[in-house]
C-alpha positions in Angstrom: 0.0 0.0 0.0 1.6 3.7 -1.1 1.8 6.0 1.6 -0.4 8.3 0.0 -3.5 5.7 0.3 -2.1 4.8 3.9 -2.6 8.3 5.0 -5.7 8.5 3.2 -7.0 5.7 5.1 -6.0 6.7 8.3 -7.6 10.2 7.7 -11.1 8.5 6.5 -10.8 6.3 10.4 -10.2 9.8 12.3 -12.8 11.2 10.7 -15.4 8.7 11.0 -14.0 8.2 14.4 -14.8 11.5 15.4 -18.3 12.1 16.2 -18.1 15.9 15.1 -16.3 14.6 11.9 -18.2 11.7 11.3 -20.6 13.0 8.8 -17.9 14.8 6.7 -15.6 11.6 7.1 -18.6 9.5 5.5 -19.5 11.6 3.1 -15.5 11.9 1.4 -15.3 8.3 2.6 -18.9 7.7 0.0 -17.6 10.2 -2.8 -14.6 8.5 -3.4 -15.6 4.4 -2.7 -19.5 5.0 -3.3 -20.0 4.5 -7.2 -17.3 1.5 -6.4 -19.2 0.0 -4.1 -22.5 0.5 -6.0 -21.3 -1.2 -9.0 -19.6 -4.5 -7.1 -23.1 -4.7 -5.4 -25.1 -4.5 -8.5 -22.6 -7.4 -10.3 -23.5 -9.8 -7.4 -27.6 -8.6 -7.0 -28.2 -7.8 -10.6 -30.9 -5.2 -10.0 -31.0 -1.3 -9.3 -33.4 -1.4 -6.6 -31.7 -4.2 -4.8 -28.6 -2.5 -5.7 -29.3 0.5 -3.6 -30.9 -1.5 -0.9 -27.4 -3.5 -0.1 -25.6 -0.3 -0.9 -27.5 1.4 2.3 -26.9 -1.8 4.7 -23.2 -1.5 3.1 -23.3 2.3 4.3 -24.7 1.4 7.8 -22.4 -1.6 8.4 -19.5 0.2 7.7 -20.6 3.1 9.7 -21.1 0.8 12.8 -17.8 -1.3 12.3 -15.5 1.9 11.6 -13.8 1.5 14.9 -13.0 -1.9 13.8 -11.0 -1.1 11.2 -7.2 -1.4 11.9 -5.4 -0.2 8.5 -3.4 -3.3 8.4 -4.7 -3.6 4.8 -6.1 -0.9 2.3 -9.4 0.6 3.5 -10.8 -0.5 -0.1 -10.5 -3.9 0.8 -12.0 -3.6 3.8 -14.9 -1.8 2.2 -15.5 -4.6 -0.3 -15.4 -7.1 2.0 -18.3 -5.8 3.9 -20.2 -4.7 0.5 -20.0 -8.7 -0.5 -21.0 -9.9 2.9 -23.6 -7.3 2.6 -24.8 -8.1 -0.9 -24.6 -12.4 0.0 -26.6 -11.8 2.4 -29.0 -10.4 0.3 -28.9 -13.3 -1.7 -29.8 -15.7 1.2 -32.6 -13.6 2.1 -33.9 -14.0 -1.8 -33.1 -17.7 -1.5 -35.2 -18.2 1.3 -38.1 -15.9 0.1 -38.3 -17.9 -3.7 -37.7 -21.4 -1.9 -35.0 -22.0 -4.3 -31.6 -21.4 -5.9 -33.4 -21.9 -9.6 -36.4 -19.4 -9.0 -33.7 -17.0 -7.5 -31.7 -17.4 -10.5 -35.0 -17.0 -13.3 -36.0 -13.9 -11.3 -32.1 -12.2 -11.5 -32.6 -13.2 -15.3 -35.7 -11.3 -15.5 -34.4 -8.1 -13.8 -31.2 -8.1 -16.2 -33.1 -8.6 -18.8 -36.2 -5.7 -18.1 -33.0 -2.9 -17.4 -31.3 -3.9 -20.6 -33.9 -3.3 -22.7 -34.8 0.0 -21.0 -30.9 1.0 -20.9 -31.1 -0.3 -24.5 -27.7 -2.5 -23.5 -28.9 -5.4 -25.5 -25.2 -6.5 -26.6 -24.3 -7.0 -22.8 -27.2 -8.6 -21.6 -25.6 -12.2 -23.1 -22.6 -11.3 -20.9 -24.3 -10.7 -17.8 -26.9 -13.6 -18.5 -23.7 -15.7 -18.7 -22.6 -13.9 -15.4 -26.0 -15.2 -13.8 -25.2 -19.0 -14.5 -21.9 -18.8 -12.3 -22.0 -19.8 -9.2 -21.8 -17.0 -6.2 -18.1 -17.0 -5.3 -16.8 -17.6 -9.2 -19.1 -14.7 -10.0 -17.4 -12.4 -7.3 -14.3 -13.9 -8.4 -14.7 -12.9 -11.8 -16.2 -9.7 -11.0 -13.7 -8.5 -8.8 -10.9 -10.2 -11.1 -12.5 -8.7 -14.2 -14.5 -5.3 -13.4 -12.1 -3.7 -10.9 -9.1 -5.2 -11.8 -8.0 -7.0 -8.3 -5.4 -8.9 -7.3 -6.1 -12.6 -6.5 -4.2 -11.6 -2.8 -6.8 -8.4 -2.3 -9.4 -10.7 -3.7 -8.4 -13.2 -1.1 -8.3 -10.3 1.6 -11.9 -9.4 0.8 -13.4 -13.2 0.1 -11.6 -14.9 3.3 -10.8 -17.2 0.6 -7.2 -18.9 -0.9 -5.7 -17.6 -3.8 -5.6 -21.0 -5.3 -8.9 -21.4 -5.4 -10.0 -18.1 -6.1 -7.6 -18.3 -10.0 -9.9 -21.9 -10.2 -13.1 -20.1 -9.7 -11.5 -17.7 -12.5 -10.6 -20.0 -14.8 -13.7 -21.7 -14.4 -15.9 -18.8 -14.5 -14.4 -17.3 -17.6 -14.8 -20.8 -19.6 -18.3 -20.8 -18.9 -18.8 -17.4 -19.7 -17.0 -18.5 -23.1 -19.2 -21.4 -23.5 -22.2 -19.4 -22.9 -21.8 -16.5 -25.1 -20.8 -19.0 -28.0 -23.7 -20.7 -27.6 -26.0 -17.8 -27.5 -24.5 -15.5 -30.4 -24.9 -18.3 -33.0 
């Protein structure tokens, strides 16, 4: 980690620390990671709304866990990490409300599908349909691999998982994106 980002970091904990800060804290600490953190949500939920749901229980958990942050890693990572906890448990809660993975799954479809035609993002929609068939943790794999341009060791950080199996998920994740978007665009 640079200095520069060190000191960064260390600034964003004072100020959130700080109950006269706090507000000013969150609200530099939100301008710089909040698009960030919108987008990595929206990869793992699919949808807007839900989006901006997990995106608000992202902004309160990291409000409440602050204090809990030790900078012995970027505060990015950290971030992420709770947005992915945040947005899995999301997921579960879906899970449980549609009975099952493959009703889950049809009703992420049909979200993607409803904002790319209103977005008019037709060409994409095969991509992130062939997001949608990957399991959880090769999609957030991918998505962090592929979309913000991680390491597989601030991956790892984020996921609590090993780097060897987070270049499997990877690998597997981008054959079956392959395999999906050949057999769609014939």
């Amino acid at each position: 980690m640079s200095m520069a980002a060190k000191t960064e970091d260390s600034t964003f904990q004072l100020m959130l620390q700080d109950p006269v800060r706090r507000n000013e804290g969150f609200k530099r600490l939100m301008k710089q990671y909040g698009q960030m953190l919108y987008w990595h949500i929206r990869r793992i939920v699919v949808g807007h709304d839900d989006a901006e749901d997990v995106l608000q229980e992202t902004c309160i958990r990291i409000l409440d866990k602050i204090d809990s942050f030790k900078g012995d890693g970027p505060l990015q990572t950290w971030l992420y990490r709770i947005a992915t906890n945040e947005a899995l448990q999301h997921l579960r809660r879906q899970t449980r409300q549609f009975q099952s993975i493959d009703s889950l799954e049809d009703t992420l479809a049909a979200k993607l599908q409803a904002e790319a035609s209103l977005e008019g993002h037709e060409m994409e929609t095969v991509f992130q349909q062939a997001l949608l068939t990957l399991p959880t943790q090769q999609r957030i794999a991918f998505n962090l691999r592929y979309y913000d341009e991680l390491s597989y060791d601030e991956i790892a950080r984020i996921t609590g998982k090993t780097v060897q199996s987070l270049k499997t998920n990877y690998h597997y994740a981008t054959q079956k994106i392959k395999n999906h978007i050949t057999e769609h665009s014939s």
